[in-house]
Legacy VTK file of the C-alpha trace (Angstrom):
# vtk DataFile Version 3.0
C-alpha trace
ASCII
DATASET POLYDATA
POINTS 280 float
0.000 0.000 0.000
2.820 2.246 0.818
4.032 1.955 -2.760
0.631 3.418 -4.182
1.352 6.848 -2.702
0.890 9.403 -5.233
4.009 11.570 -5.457
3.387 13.805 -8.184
0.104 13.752 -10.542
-0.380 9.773 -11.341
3.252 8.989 -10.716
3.716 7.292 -7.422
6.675 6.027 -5.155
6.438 2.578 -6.941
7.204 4.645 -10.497
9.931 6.579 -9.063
11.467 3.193 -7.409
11.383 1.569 -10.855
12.602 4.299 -12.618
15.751 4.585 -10.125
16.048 0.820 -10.502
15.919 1.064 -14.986
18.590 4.243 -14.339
21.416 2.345 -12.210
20.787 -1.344 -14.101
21.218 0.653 -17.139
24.417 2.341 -15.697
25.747 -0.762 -15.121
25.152 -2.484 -18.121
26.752 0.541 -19.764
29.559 0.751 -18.217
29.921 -3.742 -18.292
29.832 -2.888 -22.066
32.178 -0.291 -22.518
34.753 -1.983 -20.015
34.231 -5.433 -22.173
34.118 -3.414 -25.146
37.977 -2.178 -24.157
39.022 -5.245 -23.501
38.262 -7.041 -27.099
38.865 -4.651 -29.277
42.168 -3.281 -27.220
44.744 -4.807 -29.823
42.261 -4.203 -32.648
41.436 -1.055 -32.875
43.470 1.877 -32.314
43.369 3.539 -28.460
41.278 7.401 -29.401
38.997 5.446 -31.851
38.141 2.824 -29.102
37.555 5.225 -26.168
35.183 7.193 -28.909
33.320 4.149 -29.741
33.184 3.095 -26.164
31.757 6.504 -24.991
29.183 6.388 -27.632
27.712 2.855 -26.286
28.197 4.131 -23.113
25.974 7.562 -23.516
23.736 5.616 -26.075
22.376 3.303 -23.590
22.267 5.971 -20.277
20.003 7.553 -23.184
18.225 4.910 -24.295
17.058 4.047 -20.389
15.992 7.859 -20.026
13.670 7.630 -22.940
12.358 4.381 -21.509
11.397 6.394 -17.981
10.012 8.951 -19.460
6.556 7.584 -20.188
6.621 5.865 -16.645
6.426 9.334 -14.962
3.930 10.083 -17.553
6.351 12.302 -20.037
4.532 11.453 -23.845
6.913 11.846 -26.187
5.682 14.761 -28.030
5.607 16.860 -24.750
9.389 15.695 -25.073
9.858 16.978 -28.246
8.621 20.403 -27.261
10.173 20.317 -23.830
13.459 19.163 -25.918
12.680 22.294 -28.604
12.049 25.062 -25.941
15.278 23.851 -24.065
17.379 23.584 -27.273
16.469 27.384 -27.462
16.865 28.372 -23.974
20.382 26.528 -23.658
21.352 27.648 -27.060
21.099 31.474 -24.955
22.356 31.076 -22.237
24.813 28.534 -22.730
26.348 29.662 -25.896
30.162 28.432 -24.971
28.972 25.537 -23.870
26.775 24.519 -26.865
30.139 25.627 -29.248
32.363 23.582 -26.800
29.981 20.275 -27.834
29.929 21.067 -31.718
33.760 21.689 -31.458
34.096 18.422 -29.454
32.238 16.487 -32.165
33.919 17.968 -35.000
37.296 17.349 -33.201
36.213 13.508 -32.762
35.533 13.196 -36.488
37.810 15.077 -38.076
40.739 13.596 -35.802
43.690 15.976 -35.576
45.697 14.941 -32.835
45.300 11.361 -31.091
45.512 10.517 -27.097
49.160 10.146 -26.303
50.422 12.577 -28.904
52.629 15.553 -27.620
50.910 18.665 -28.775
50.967 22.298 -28.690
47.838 24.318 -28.056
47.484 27.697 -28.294
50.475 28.066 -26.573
50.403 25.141 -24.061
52.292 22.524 -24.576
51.939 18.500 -23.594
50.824 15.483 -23.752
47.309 14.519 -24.926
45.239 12.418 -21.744
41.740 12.575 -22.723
39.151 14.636 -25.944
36.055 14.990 -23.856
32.902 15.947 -25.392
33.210 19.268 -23.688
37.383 19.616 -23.144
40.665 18.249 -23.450
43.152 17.600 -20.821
46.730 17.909 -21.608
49.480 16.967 -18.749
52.395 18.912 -19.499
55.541 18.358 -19.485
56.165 19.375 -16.167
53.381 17.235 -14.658
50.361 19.967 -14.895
47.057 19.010 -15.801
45.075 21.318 -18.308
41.589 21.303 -19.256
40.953 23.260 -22.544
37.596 23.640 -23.906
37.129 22.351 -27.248
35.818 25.316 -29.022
39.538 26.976 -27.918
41.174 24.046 -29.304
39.026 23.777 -32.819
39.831 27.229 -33.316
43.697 27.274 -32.221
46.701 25.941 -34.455
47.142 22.637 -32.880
51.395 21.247 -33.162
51.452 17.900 -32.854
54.997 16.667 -32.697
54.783 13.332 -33.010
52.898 13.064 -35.580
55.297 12.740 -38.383
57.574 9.746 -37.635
60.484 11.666 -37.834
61.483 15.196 -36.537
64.273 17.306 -37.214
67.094 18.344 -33.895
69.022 21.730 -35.139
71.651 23.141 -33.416
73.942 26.214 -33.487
77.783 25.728 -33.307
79.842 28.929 -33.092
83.781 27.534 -33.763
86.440 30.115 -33.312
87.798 31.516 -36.722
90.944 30.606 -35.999
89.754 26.689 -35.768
89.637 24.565 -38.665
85.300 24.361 -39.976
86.052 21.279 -41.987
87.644 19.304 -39.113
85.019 20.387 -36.813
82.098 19.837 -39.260
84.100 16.268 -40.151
83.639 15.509 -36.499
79.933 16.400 -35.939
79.231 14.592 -38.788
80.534 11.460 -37.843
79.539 11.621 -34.055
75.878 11.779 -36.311
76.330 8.956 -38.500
77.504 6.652 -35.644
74.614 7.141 -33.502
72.518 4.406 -33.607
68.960 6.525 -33.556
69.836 9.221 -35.954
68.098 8.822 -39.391
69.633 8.511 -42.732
66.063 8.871 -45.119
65.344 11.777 -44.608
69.317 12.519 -44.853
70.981 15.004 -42.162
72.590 18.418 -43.394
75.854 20.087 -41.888
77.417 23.189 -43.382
78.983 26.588 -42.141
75.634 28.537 -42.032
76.935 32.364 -41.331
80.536 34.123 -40.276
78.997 36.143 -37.071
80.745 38.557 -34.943
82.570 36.262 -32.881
81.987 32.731 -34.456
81.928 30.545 -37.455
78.223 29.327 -37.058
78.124 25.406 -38.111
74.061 24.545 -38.561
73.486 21.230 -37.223
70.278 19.590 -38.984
69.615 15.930 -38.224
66.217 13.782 -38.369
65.664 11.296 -35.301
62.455 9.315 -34.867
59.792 11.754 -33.255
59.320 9.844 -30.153
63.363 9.911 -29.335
63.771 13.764 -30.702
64.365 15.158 -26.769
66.957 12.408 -25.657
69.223 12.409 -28.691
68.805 16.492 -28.565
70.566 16.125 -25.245
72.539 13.565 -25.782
74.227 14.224 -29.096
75.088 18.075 -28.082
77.019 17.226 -25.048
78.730 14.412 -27.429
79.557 16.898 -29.972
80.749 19.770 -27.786
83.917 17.092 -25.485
84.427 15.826 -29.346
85.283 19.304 -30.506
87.306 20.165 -27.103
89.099 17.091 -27.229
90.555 17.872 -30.746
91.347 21.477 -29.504
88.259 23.458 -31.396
87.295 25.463 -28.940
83.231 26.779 -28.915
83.374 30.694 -29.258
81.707 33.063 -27.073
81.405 37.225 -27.383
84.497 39.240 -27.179
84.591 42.775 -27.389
88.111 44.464 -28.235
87.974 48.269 -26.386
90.580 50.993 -27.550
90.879 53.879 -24.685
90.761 57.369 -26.293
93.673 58.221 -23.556
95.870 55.389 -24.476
95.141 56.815 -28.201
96.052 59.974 -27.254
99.348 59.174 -24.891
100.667 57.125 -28.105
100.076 59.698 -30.739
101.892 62.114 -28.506
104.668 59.771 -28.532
105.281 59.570 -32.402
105.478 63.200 -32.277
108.029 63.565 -30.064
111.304 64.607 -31.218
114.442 62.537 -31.459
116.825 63.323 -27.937
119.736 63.039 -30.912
118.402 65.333 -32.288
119.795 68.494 -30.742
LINES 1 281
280 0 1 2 3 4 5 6 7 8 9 10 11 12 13 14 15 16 17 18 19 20 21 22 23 24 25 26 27 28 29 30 31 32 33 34 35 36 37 38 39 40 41 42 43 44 45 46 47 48 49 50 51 52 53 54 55 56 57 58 59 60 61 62 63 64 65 66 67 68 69 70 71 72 73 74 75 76 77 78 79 80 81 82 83 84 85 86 87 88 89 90 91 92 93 94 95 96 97 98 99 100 101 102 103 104 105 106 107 108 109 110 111 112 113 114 115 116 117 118 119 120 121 122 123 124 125 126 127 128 129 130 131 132 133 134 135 136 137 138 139 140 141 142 143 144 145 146 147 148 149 150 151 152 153 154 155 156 157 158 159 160 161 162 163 164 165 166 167 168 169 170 171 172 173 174 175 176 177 178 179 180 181 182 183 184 185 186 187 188 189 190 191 192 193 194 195 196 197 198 199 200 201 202 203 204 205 206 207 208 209 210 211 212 213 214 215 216 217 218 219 220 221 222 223 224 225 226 227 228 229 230 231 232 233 234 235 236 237 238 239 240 241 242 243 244 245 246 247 248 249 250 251 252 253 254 255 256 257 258 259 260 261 262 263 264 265 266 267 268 269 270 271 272 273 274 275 276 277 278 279
């Protein structure tokens, strides 16, 4: 008898029990399917594509169960539609960044340009790729940050992805002094690059004297690595190539200045001029 109490028009506490009861089994049937779903198709199908497909199962059947309710607390459907129509509008006003954030987050799910895992830059934020919500993206930077964009930001920013080529280019700057010999020194960076086992010969490396500067004879440094490896070999192969160069006595040049004294000018003018002690 308790169950027949009327909460609200003809729905009663034995609808709203039912309804609670459709809303959690179908929670849990979701989720079962998406976590199975994972689990099958984790070696067949590639990680962002899964976690898409396994979010629209997931939301498909939490929506799927809501529709099913609906009549239960006596919701027809075409009251729906016109609830659905007045609220589309209503959102659409006041929630205008949040309605672009969902359109952004769709378009960024189909159109794919960056995939979980990559290391990205956007709009000026750089890191790794965690998750491409519906609404935002996380990135965790590279110094452990988390970073929740909103999609609309990121549809409409220049998105670098640097691993998403499979190989990526290290350049460095070598200043030599101009009394050192620039083939010798560009003899020995290019072998320290040849005989490192993750430096890339397709595409093929470049070393040549790039500019005579002020105080140096600028070697550029171009060499491909596999994207993935780019920051380790960066490190590595510098420090290699600067205790190469020392150890065959090229030095690495730094700014000098030479300063002339206007005294000292004057004090050995003065001295050219004056006359021979013979003389007399």
């Amino acid at each position: 008898m308790t169950l027949e109490i009327v909460v609200y028009e003809s729905v009663t506490l034995f609808d709203l029990l039912m309804v609670t009861l459709i809303l959690i089994i179908a929670g849990i049937i979701a989720k079962g399917v998406a976590l199975n779903l994972r689990k099958v198709l984790r070696d067949k199908v590639s990680k962002e594509h899964l976690e898409i497909l396994a979010k629209t199962i997931y939301y498909s059947i939490i929506g799927i169960a809501v529709l099913s309710v609906l009549p239960i607390l006596g919701v027809p459907p075409s009251g729906l539609l016109v609830a659905g129509g007045i609220a589309g509008i209503v959102i659409g006003f006041a929630s205008k960044s949040v309605v672009g954030n969902l359109i952004s987050g769709l378009f960024l799910m189909i159109e794919r340009p960056m995939k979980l895992g990559d290391a990205v830059n956007i709009a000026g934020t750089a890191g790794v790729v965690e998750d491409i919500h519906i609404i935002s993206t996380t990135l965790r930077t590279f110094d452990g940050l988390y970073v929740r964009i909103p999609n609309e930001k990121v549809f409409t920013s220049d998105i670098m992805d640097y691993v998403a080529h499979v190989a990526r280019r290290l350049e460095y700057i070598i200043g030599i002094r101009y009394s050192d010999d620039a083939d010798k020194a560009i003899g020995i960076i290019r072998k320290l690059s040849e005989e490192h086992p993750l430096t890339l010969k397709h595409p093929a490396g470049d070393i040549f004297v790039d500019n005579l500067g002020d105080n140096a004879v600028n070697i550029m440094v171009r060499i491909w690595v596999p994207s993935p490896e780019w920051y380790g070999v960066k490190k590595e192969l510098l420090w290699k190539i600067k205790t190469a160069l020392e150890a065959e006595g090229i030095e690495i040049a730094f700014p000098q200045r030479t300063i002339w004294f206007a005294n000292e000018l004057t004090s050995r003018g003065s001295a050219h001029n004056l006359p021979d002690s013979d003389s007399s």
